[in-house]
C-alpha positions in Angstrom: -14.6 -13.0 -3.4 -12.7 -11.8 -0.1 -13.5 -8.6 1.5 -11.2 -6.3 2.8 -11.8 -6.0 6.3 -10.3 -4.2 8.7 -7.8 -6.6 11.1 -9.1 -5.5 14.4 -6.9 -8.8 16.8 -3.6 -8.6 17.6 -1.1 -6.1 16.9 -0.9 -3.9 13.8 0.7 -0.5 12.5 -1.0 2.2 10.2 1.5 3.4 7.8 1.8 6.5 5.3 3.4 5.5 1.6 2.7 7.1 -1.8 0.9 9.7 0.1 -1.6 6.6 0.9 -2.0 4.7 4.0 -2.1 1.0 4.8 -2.4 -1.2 7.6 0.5 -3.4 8.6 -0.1 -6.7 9.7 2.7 -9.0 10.6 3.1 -11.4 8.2 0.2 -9.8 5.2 1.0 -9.0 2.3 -0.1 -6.3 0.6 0.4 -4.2 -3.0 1.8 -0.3 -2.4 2.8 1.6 -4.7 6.1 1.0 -6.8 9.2 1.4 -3.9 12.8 0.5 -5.5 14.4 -2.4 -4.7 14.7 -5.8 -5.6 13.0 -9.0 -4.4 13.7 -10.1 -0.8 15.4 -6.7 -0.1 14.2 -5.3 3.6 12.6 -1.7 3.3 11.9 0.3 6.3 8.8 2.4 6.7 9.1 5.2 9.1 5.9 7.0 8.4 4.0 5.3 11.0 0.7 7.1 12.2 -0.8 4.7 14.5 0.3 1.2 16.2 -1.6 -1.3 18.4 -0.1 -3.5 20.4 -0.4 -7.2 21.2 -2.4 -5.7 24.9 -4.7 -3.3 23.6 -2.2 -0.3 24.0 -2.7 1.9 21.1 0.0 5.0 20.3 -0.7 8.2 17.8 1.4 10.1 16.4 1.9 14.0 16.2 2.0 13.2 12.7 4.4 9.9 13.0 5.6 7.7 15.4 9.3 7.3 16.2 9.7 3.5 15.6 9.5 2.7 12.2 7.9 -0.4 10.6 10.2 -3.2 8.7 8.7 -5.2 5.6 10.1 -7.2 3.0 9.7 -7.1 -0.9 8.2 -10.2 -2.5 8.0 -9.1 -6.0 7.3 -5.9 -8.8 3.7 -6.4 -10.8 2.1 -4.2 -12.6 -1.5 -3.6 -11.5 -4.9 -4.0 -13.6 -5.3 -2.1 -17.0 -7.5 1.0 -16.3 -8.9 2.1 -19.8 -8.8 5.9 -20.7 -11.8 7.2 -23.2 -12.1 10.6 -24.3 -14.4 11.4 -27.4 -16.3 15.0 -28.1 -19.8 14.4 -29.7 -20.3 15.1 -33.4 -16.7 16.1 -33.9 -15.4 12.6 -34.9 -13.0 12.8 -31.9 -12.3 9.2 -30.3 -9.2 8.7 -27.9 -8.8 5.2 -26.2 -5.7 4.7 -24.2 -4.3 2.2 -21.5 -3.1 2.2 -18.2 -1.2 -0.2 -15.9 0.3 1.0 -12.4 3.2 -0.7 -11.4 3.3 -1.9 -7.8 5.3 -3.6 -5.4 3.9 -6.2 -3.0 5.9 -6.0 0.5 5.0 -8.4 3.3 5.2 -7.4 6.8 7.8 -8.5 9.5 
């Protein structure tokens, strides 16, 4: 199984999305939350908190960044089921109930 690690070479962007943040790597894909559009549209993310560049340079923002980040949408899936129990002791109470986020996965440009 493949760890998430943090990409530490090259350039990359720290973004804000679905009040979650995500690193942007050129050319990664990665699941965010559900965005509208359609497959191979270009989105724009101008919540940008922090970029590095290609020479070490590293900007913050005071909260964002004025240059926003570009990505394309590869496709719509819904994510894994997340099951929901709820049940009161000696009351015969038993509630079981599904869950599946939808997401978009975006690559990077």
């Amino acid at each position: 199984m493949q760890e998430n690690k943090p990409h530490t070479a090259g350039s990359y962007a720290i973004i804000e999305t679905g009040s979650k943040q995500y690193q942007a790597i050129p050319g990664r894909t990665v699941a965010i939350e559900k965005i509208v559009g359609e497959a191979g549209d270009a989105v724009t993310f101008d919540r940008v908190l922090l970029r590095k560049a290609e020479d070490g340079t590293v900007e913050v923002g005071a909260p964002y960044l004025a240059a926003p980040v570009e990505a394309t949408i590869v496709k719509h899936v819904k994510d894994r089921k997340l099951i929901v129990f709820r049940f009161k002791r000696r009351q015969k109470v038993r509630v079981k109930a599904g869950h599946r986020q939808p997401k978009t996965v975006v690559r990077f440009n």
